[in-house]
C-alpha positions in Angstrom: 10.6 -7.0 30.0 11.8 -8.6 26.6 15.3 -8.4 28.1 14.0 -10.8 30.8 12.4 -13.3 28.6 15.2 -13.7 26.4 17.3 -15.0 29.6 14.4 -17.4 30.5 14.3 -18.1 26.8 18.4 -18.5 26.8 18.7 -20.6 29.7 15.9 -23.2 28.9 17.5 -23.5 25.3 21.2 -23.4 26.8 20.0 -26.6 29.2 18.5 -28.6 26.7 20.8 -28.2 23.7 23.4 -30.1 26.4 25.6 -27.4 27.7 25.8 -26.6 31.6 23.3 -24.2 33.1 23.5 -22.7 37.0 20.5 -23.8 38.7 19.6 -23.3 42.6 23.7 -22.2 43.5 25.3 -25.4 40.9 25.6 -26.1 37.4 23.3 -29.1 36.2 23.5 -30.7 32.5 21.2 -33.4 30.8 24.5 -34.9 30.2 24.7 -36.1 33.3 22.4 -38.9 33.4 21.0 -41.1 30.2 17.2 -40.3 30.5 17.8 -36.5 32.1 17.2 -35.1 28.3 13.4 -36.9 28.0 13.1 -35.9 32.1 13.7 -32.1 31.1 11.5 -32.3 27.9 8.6 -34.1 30.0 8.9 -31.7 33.0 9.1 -28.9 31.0 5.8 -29.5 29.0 4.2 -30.3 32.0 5.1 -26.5 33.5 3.9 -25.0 30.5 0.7 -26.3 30.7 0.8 -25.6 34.8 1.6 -22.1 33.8 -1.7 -21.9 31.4 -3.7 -23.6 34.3 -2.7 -21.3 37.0 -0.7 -18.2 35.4 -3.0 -17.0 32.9 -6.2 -18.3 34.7 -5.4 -15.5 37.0 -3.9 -13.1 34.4 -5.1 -13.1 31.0 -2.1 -11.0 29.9 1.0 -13.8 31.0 -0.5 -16.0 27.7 1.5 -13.7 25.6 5.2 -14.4 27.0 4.6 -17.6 28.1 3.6 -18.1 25.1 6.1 -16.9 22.7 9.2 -18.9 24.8 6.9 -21.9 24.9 6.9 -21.4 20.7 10.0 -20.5 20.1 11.0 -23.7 22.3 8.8 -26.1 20.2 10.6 -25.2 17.1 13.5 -25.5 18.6 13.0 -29.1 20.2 9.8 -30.3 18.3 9.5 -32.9 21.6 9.1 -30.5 24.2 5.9 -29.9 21.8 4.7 -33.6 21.3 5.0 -33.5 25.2 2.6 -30.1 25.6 0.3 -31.3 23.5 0.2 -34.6 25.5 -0.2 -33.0 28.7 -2.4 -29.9 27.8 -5.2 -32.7 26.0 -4.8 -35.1 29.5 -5.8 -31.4 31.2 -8.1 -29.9 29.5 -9.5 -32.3 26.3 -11.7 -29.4 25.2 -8.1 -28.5 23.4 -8.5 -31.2 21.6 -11.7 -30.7 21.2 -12.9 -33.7 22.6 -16.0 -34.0 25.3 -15.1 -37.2 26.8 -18.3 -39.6 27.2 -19.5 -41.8 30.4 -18.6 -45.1 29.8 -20.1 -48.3 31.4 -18.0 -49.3 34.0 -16.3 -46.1 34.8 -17.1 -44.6 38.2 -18.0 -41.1 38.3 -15.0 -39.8 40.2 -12.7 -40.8 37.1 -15.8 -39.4 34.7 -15.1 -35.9 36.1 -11.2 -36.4 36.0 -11.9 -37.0 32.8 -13.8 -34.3 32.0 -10.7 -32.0 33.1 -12.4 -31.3 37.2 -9.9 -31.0 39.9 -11.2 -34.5 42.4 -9.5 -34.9 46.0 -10.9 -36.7 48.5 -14.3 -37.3 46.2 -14.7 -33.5 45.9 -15.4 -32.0 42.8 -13.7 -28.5 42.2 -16.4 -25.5 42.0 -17.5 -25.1 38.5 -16.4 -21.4 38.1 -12.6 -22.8 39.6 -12.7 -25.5 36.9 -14.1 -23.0 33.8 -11.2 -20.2 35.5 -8.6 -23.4 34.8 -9.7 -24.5 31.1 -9.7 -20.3 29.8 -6.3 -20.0 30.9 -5.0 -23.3 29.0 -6.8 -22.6 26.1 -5.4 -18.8 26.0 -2.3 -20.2 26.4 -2.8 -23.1 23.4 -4.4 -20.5 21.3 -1.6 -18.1 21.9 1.3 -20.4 21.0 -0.5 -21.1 17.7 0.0 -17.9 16.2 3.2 -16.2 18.1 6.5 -17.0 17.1 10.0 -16.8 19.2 11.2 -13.2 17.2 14.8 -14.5 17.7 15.0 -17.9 15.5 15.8 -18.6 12.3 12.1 -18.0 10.7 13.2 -20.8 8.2 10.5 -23.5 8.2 7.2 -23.3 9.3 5.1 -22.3 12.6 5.6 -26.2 14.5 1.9 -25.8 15.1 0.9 -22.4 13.3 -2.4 -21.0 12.5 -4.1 -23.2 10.5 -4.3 -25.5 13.7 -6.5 -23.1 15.4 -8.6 -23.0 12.3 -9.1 -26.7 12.8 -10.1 -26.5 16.3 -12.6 -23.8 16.0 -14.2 -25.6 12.6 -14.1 -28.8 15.3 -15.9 -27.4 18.0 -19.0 -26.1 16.0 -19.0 -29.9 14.7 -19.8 -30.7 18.2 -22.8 -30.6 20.3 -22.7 -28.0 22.6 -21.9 -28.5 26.5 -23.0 -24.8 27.8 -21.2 -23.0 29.7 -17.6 -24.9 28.8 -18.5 -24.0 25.1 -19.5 -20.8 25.3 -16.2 -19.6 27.9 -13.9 -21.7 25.4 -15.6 -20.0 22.6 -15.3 -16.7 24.0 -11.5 -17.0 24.9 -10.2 -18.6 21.6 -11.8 -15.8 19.5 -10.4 -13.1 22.2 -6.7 -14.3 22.1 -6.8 -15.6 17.9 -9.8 -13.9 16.4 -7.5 -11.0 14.7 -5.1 -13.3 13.4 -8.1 -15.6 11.7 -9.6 -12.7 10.6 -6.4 -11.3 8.7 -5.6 -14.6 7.7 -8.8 -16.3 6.4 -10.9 -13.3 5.6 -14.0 -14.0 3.7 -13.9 -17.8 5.1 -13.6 -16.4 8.7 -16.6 -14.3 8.6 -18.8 -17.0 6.9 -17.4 -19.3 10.3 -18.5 -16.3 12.6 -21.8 -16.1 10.6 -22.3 -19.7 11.2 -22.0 -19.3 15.1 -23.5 -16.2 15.2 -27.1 -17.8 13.1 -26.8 -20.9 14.1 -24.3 -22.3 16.9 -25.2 -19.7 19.7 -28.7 -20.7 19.3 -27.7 -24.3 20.2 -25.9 -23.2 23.2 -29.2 -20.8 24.5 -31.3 -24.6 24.0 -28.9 -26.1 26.4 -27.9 -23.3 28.9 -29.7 -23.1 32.6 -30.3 -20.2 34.1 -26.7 -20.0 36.2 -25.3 -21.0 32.8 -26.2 -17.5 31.2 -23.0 -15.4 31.9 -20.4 -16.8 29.8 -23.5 -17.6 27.0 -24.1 -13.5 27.0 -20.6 -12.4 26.9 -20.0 -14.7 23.8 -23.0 -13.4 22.0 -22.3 -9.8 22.6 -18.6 -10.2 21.3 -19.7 -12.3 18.5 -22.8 -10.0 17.1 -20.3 -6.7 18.0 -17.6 -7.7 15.6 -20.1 -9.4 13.1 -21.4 -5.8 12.8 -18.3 -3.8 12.9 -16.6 -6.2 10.7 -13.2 -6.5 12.6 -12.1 -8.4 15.8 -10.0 -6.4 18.1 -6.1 -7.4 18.6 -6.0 -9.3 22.0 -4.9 -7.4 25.1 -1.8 -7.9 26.2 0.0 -8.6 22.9 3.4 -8.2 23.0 4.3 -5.2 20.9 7.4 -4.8 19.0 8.8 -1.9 21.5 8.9 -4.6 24.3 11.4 -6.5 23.2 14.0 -2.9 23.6 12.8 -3.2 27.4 
């Protein structure tokens, strides 16, 4: 309910402008200690990202709220922002975009951290568990980028608006393709944003879609396996469905205006 994410909303904003908040039965302030405030920024990132990874992995919809408090917060305390970014790049450096390379030197254990896979005890998370992980992240990233917290002052500009996620998707067609990552990354980003690029850059946005449809998917068919055909397909058939219609659908799950009077 919107009621219910303005208190989360209230209650983050209320503990790091200073002021006393009730927490687990006491009342807890960064006053209290001189390196609480950057403890509470860094932790706080940190669960954002945690809540793309595990939250909206499992439930595409929870990008949306998480999302618009995660905004609204950025604005508010451009650090909590430096710190997301931080985090959600270590996790998942296809948000960059950036497909880290095998070095000389480095063992493959750290490779595969590297790459974003979960490692204990030298095993490597399933590759559907690790492509489940990176969607909900990049919903999440994608989301933030074009949501904004209703209730501020509307003032200056988005902290890290549109025109970022404009950046990452001209990025990522710079780059070779790595199959199935690309193609469910692909897939998601254009889900959550592709109606806000559309109304926004128009005629440039459908050249970019024309781009992928001609010649990027045809890159990402040269590299895919057989396993590797799923996420390849779905792309195509969203890509070529609103290259014909003309128009991208508004994500599911949006948060409408009625639902901040719940």
């Amino acid at each position: 309910a919107g009621s219910k994410l303005r208190e989360v909303f209230d209650k983050i904003s209320t503990l790091l402008s200073g002021k006393p908040v009730q927490s687990g039965g006491r009342s807890v302030s960064v006053t209290q200690h001189p390196q609480a405030l950057e403890f509470v920024y860094y932790k706080l990132a940190e669960k954002f990202v945690r809540q793309g990874e595990e939250e909206v992995a499992s439930h595409h919809d929870a990008a949306f709220p998480i999302a618009v408090v995660a905004s609204g917060i950025w604005e508010m305390h451009p650090r909590v922002g430096d710190l997301f970014l931080a985090h959600l790049h270590k996790s998942c450096p296809y948000s960059v975009p950036f497909y880290p390379a095998l070095k000389e030197g480095t063992s493959m254990e750290e490779y595969q951290r590297m790459l974003g896979y979960q490692v204990k005890d030298s095993m490597v998370e399933e590759q559907d568990h690790f492509l489940k992980r990176m969607s909900g992240m990049i919903r999440l990233y994608t989301a933030i980028m074009q949501l904004r917290w209703p209730y501020g002052d509307q003032q200056g500009a988005h902290p890290h608006g549109l025109h970022y996620s404009w950046r990452w998707l001209s990025q990522m067609l710079n780059m070779e393709p790595l199959a199935d990552v690309t193609a469910t990354l692909l897939f998601d980003f254009l889900e959550v944003c592709g109606n806000a690029l559309m109304k926004q850059y128009r005629g440039q946005f459908w050249k970019m879609m024309l781009l992928l449809q001609e010649e990027y998917i045809p890159r990402l068919e040269a590299v895919a396996s057989s396993g590797q055909l799923g996420s390849l397909m779905r792309l195509k058939q969203f890509v070529q469905k609103c290259v014909q219609e003309e128009k991208i659908p508004a994500p599911k799950g949006a948060l409408q205006p009625s639902f901040w009077k719940s």
